[in-house]
N, C-alpha and C positions, 0 to 999 in steps of 0.2 A: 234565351240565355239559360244555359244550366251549371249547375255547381257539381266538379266531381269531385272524387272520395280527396285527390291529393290535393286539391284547394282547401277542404275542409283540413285535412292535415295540417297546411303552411299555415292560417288562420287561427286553428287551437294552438302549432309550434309558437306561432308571434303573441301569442295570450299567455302563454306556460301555461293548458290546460293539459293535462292528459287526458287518450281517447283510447280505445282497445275498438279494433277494425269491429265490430262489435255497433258501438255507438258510431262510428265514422259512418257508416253505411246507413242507420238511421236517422242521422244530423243530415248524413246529402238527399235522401228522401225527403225530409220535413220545409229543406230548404229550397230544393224546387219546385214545390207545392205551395211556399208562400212565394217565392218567383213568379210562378205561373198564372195565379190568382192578382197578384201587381198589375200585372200585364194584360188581363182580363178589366181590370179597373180603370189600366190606362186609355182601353181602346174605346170607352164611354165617352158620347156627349156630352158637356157638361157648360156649352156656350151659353146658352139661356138660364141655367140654375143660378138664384142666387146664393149668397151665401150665408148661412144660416149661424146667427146668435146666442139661438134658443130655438126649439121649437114649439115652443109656445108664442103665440102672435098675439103679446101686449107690452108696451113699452112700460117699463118701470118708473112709476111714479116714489117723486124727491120726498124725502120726509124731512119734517123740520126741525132744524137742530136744536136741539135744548140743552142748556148744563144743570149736569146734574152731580149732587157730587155722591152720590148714592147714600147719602144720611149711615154710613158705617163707619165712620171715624174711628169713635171708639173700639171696635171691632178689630181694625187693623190697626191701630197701636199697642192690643193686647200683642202683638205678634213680634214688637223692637223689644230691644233688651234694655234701652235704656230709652227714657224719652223726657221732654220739659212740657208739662200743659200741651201742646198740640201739634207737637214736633218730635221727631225722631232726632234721635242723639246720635253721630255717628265718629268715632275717628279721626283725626285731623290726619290729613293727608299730606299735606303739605307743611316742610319744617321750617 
Protein backbone atom coordinates (compact mmCIF):
# COMPACT_ATOMS: atom_id res chain seq x y z
CA UNK A 1 0.00 0.00 0.00
CA UNK A 2 1.22 3.47 -0.88
CA UNK A 3 -0.13 6.91 -0.16
CA UNK A 4 0.07 9.46 -3.17
CA UNK A 5 0.50 13.23 -3.28
CA UNK A 6 -3.53 13.58 -4.04
CA UNK A 7 -4.60 11.34 -0.97
CA UNK A 8 -2.43 13.44 1.12
CA UNK A 9 -4.18 16.40 -0.50
CA UNK A 10 -7.92 15.16 0.27
CA UNK A 11 -6.65 14.29 4.04
CA UNK A 12 -5.13 17.87 4.75
CA UNK A 13 -8.51 19.35 2.51
CA UNK A 14 -10.78 17.11 5.22
CA UNK A 15 -8.49 18.76 8.24
CA UNK A 16 -8.48 22.41 6.85
CA UNK A 17 -4.66 22.03 6.88
CA UNK A 18 -2.87 23.88 4.45
CA UNK A 19 0.10 22.28 2.33
CA UNK A 20 2.22 23.94 -0.48
CA UNK A 21 3.16 20.89 -3.17
CA UNK A 22 6.32 21.41 -1.18
CA UNK A 23 5.30 19.78 2.02
CA UNK A 24 2.71 17.32 0.17
CA UNK A 25 5.57 15.61 -1.44
CA UNK A 26 7.40 15.21 1.89
CA UNK A 27 4.19 14.05 4.00
CA UNK A 28 3.79 11.25 0.99
CA UNK A 29 7.40 10.30 1.60
CA UNK A 30 7.29 10.24 5.32
CA UNK A 31 4.03 8.30 5.13
CA UNK A 32 4.99 5.43 3.04
CA UNK A 33 7.90 4.84 5.00
CA UNK A 34 5.97 4.48 8.15
CA UNK A 35 3.43 2.36 5.79
CA UNK A 36 6.22 0.17 4.88
CA UNK A 37 7.85 -0.26 8.05
CA UNK A 38 3.86 -1.39 9.58
CA UNK A 39 4.13 -3.99 7.07
CA UNK A 40 7.56 -5.19 7.88
CA UNK A 41 6.01 -5.43 11.67
CA UNK A 42 3.23 -7.16 10.39
CA UNK A 43 4.82 -9.82 8.55
CA UNK A 44 6.60 -11.09 12.23
CA UNK A 45 6.00 -14.08 14.26
CA UNK A 46 4.62 -13.30 17.18
CA UNK A 47 2.46 -16.66 18.10
CA UNK A 48 4.67 -17.77 20.95
CA UNK A 49 5.67 -14.13 22.36
CA UNK A 50 4.00 -13.29 25.43
CA UNK A 51 2.86 -10.23 26.18
CA UNK A 52 4.64 -8.01 28.15
CA UNK A 53 3.68 -5.87 31.52
CA UNK A 54 6.80 -4.60 32.22
CA UNK A 55 10.01 -5.69 31.52
CA UNK A 56 11.09 -6.19 34.41
CA UNK A 57 10.20 -9.86 35.64
CA UNK A 58 8.95 -9.23 39.41
CA UNK A 59 5.56 -8.93 40.35
CA UNK A 60 4.65 -6.04 42.62
CA UNK A 61 4.38 -6.55 46.06
CA UNK A 62 0.82 -4.92 48.03
CA UNK A 63 1.69 -2.40 50.57
CA UNK A 64 -0.27 -1.84 53.48
CA UNK A 65 -2.58 0.59 53.93
CA UNK A 66 -2.25 3.10 56.58
CA UNK A 67 -4.24 6.41 57.47
CA UNK A 68 -2.67 8.98 57.82
CA UNK A 69 -3.67 12.21 58.03
CA UNK A 70 -0.28 13.88 57.30
CA UNK A 71 -0.12 15.70 60.83
CA UNK A 72 -0.51 19.38 58.48
CA UNK A 73 -3.78 20.46 59.69
CA UNK A 74 -2.66 23.53 60.69
CA UNK A 75 -0.81 24.01 57.59
CA UNK A 76 -3.77 23.76 55.36
CA UNK A 77 -6.13 25.87 57.22
CA UNK A 78 -3.63 28.65 56.99
CA UNK A 79 -4.78 28.54 53.31
CA UNK A 80 -9.09 29.16 54.00
CA UNK A 81 -10.18 32.58 54.34
CA UNK A 82 -12.42 31.79 56.91
CA UNK A 83 -12.38 28.84 59.40
CA UNK A 84 -13.95 27.56 62.98
CA UNK A 85 -11.37 25.60 65.17
CA UNK A 86 -10.81 22.74 62.56
CA UNK A 87 -12.94 23.45 59.84
CA UNK A 88 -13.22 25.42 56.91
CA UNK A 89 -15.93 28.04 56.53
CA UNK A 90 -17.47 27.92 53.25
CA UNK A 91 -20.59 29.72 51.61
CA UNK A 92 -23.93 28.29 51.90
CA UNK A 93 -24.86 27.08 48.70
CA UNK A 94 -28.10 26.31 48.98
CA UNK A 95 -30.92 28.98 49.85
Amino acid sequence: MSIEKNQVKKVAKLSRISLDENKVESLSKDLNSIINFVEQLNKLDTKDTKPLSSVIDKTLEPRNDKVNDGKIKDEILKNSPDKNEDFFIVPKVIE
